[in-house]
N, C-alpha and C positions, 0 to 999 in steps of 0.2 A: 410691118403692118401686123394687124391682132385679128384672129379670130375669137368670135364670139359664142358661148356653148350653154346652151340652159339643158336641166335638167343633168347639171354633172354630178349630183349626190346623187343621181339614182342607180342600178345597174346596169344597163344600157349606153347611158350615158356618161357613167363613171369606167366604162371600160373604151369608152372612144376618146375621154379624156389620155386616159394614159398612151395611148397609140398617137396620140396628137404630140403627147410629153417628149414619147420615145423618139418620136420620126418624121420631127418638123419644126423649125426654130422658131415658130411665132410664136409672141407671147397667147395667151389664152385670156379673155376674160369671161369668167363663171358669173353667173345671174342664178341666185338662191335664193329661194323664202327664209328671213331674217328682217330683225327687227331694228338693226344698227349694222355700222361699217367691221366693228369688232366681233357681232358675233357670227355675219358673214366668213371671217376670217377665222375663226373659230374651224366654219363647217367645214371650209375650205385645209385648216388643217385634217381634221380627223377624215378628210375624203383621201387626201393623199394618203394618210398612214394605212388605211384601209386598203388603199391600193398598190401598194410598196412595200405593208412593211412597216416604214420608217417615213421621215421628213426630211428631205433635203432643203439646203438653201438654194440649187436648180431650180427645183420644181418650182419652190416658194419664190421664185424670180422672179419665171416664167408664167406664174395664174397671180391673175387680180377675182378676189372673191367680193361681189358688187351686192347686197341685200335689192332685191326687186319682187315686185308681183306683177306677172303675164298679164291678171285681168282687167288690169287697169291703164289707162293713157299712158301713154311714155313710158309703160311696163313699170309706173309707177315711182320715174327718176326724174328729180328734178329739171327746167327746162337746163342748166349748164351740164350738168351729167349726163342726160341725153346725147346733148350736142358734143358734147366728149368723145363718149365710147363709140357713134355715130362716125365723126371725124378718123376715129382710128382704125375701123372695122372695115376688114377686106372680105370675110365671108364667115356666114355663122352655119352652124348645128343647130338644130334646133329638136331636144332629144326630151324634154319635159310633157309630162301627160299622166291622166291619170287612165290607167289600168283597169279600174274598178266597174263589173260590169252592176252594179245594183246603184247608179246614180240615178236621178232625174233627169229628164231629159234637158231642164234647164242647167245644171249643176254640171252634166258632160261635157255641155257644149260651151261652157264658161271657162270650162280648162282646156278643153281640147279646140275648139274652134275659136273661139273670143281670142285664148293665147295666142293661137298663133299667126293672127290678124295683127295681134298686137307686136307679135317680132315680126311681121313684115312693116310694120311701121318704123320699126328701127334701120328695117334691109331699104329699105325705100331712102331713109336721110342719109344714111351711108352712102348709096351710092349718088347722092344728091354733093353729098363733101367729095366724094375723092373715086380711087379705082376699088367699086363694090365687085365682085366677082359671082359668089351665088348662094341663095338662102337653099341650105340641105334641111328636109325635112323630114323626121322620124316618125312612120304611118305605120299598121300593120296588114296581114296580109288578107287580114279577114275582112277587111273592106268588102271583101266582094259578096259578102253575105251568103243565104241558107241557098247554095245553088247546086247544081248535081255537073258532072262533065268535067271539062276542064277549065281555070279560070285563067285568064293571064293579067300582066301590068297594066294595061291598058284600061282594061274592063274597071267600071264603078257604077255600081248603081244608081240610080237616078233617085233624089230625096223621096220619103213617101211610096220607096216602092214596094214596103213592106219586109224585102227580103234581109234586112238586118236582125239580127237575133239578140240587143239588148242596145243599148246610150253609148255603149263605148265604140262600139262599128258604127252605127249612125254620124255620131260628131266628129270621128276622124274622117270619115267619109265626105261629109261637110267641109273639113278643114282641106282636103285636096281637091274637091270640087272648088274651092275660093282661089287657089292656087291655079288652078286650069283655066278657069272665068276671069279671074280680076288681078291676078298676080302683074306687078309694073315692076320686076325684077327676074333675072334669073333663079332659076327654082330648077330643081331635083329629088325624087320623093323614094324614100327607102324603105320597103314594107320589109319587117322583119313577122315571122309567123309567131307560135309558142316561142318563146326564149328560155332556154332552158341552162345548167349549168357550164360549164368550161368540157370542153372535147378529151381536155387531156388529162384533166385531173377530178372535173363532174362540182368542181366548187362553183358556189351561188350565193348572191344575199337576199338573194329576191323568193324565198318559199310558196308565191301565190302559181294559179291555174291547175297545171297537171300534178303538181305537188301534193296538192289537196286528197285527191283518193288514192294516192299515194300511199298518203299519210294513215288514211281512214284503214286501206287495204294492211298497211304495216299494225298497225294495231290493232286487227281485226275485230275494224266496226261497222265493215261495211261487208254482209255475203254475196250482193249481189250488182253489177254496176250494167246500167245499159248499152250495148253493142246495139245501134239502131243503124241498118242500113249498112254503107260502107267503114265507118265510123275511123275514119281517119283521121291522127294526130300529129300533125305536121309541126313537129317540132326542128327547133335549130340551137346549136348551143352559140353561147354569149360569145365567146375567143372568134368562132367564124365570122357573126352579124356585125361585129366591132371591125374587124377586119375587113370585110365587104365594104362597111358606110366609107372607111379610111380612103382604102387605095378606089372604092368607084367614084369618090368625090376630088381625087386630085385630077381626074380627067377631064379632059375639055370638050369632050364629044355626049356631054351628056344631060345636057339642059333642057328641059323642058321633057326628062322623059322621068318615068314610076318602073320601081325593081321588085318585083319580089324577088325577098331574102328567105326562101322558106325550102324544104327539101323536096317537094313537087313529088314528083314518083315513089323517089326515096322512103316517104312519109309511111310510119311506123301506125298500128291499130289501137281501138282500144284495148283488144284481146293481147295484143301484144304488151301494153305498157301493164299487164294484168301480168304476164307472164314473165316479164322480166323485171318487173316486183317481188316477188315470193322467189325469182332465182336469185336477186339480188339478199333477201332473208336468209336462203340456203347459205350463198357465200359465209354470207356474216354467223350464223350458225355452225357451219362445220359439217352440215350432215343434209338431208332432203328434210322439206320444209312444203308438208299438207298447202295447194292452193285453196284455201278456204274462200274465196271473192270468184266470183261465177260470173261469166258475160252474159245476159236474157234478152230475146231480143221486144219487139214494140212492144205487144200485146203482153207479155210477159213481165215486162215493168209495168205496163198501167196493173193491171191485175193485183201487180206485189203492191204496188204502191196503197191503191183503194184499200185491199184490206189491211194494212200496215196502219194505215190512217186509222183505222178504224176500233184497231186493237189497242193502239199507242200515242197518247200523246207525245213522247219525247220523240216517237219513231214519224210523227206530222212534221214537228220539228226539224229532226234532220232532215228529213225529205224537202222543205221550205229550202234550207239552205243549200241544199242541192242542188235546186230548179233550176239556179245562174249557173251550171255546171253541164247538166243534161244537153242542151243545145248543141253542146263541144263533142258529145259522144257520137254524133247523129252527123259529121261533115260528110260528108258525098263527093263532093269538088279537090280535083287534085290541083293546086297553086300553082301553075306553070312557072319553072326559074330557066326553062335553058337559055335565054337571053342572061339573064345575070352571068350565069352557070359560065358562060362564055366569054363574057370579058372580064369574069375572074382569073379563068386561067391564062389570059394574058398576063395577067397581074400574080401571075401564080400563086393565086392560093384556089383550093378546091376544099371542098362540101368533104367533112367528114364520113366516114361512115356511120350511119346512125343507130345501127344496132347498136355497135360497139360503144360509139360514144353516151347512147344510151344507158349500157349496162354501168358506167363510169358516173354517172348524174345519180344512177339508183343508189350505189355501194356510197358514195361520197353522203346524199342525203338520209342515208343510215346511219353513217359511222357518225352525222351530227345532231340525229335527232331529230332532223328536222327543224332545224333551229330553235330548239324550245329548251329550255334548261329542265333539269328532272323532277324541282317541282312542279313546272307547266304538268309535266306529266301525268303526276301522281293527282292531278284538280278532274284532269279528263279521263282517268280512266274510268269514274263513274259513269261517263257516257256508254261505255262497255254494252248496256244495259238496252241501248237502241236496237244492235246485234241481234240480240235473245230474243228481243220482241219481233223482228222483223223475219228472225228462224223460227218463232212459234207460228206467226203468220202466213209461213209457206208451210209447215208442215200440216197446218188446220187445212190452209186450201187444197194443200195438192194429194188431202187424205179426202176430200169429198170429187166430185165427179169430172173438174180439170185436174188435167196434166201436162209433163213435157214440156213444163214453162223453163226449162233449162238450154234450150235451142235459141242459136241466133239467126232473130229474123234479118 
């Protein structure tokens, strides 16, 4: 029999590919945006080399690379090729999504919800042909939106309840709410939280979310970033999450339930991901490395911000692009995993250490730049310029009658 896995070029899903490769004889078939059967196969080579290395004629056995689109009928495949991959398919992954929190609301839910109405269409014929087993489905953990306390698997907010903080929580939120309500298949839902690089070696292809002021922080363009409230950043590196979806999905005790994949208590700050930024500088440096990026708390970022605006355009600017970022600084809510936590170590594997594995995500996305080549570089350091503006703007305020906006509230 074949399992079925979308979103295998992404990184998420291109690391559950390989764990699939490693450690279980089905063939695999890949569902990728492509425009033909050739250049399917195409992507489908350069995913394996990405992920190996090299190309084997195993690998290239073992995956059938299919051109499809999620948002469409039949994911887009003729009615005989449906009925095909249908007839073969014992149980899929379902790892494809867009990430991106600045969509529409209609445009999130076209990928995030539409999709994956659309591969339960597929899990529904399958198990209509032959022995369907169960649609595993790739959620995140922030489903549970802007809430304070603890949250667990269980918990989902109810549409419209406002506590989502941008299109990408809402429509995934949607898309497991469809699964709870209307699902006419076995289902399993895998929240992974921040995904962040490899535990043991800190490698990534994926540079988006916590990367970002990272990146700003590494190039010091950013002096100051918000610590609002408890501002926890429940990150998890890829090698554990890949690992989690693998061996929690060969189990048969686990149908109809939702995991957060996320580090729950564990979960690391912003102050911290600030500080082991400029220690990860220091490494790569040689010597101690000034933290120039400062944690402020509420009132201290509206404050910068206002008069930032008001001094700078380029500094409105970045602050614009910020906004979808700010949200992240501000979680409250610790991601309950000890349910996961514990029927992984059945499975023994356990939750890194996150410090550590942290400080390995930092050094790895220095030693690459961030994935940008060094002309990218040399385009943005003109930005440089948003910095200055936004260090004149605290030294104009914090020279008139406020102060102390360097405390976190």
């Amino acid at each position: 029999m074949t399992i079925v896995l979308t979103g295998a070029t992404g990184f998420v899903g291109g690391q559950v590919l390989r764990r699939i490769l490693d450690g279980d004889h089905r063939r695999v078939i890949c569902l990728v945006r492509a425009d033909s059967r050739a250049s399917a196969a195409r992507r489908g080579r350069q995913t394996l080399y990405s992920l190996y290395g090299k190309i084997s004629r195993r690998h290239l056995r073992r995956t059938e690379w299919i051109p499809a689109d999620l948002e469409l009928e039949r994911l887009g495949l003729d009615e005989a090729c449906f009925a095909d991959v249908a007839a073969r398919t014992e149980e899929i992954f379902h790892c494809a999504a867009s990430t991106s929190f600045e969509l529409s609301a209609e445009d999130a839910r076209a990928i995030n919800y539409t999709g994956l109405t659309r591969v339960h269409e597929l899990a529904l014929a399958a198990q209509r042909a032959g022995s369907f087993r169960r649609l595993n489905h790739i959620s995140t953990a922030y489903v549970s939106g802007d809430q304070t306390g603890t949250t667990y698997a269980a918990d989902l907010p109810a549409a419209g309840s406002g506590l989502f903080r941008n299109t990408y929580e809402s429509s995934k939120a949607d898309a497991e709410r469809f699964l709870r309500e209307e699902s006419q298949v076995p289902w399993a839902v895998f929240r992974p939280s921040i995904v962040v690089g490899d535990s043991q070696t800190g490698e990534t292809s994926n540079w988006n979310v916590v990367y970002y002021p990272m990146k700003l922080m590494a190039d010091g363009k950013i002096p100051y970033i918000p610590h609002l409230g408890r501002g926890l950043v429940d990150c998890v590196p890829v090698d554990w999450v890949a690992d989690a979806i693998v061996a929690l999905a060969r189990r048969d005790d686990v149908d109809g339930e939702t995991f957060n994949l996320s580090a729950g208590d564990d979960a690391i700050t912003v102050s911290e991901v600030i500080e082991q930024t400029f220690a990860g500088l220091a490494r790569r440096a040689g010597h101690a490395v000034e933290q120039t990026t400062k944690p402020v708390g509420r009132i201290g970022w509206k404050l910068l911000g206002a008069w930032a605006r008001l001094r700078s355009r380029r500094a409105a600017t970045f602050l614009d692009r910020f906004a979808v970022y700010e949200p992240y600084c501000a979680v409250q809510c610790v991601m309950n995993s000890e349910r996961t936590q514990a029927l992984l170590a059945e499975e023994g594997i356990e939750l890194p250490d996150m410090n550590a594995a942290f400080a390995r995500v930092v050094d790895y996305a220095l030693e690459q730049n961030f994935g940008r080549s060094r002309s990218q570089e040399r385009e943005e350091a003109a930005s440089v310029r948003i910095k200055q503006a936004i260090v004149s703007a605290v030294e104009n305020l914090t020279s008139g009658e406020i102060s102390g906006l360097g405390a976190v509230a």
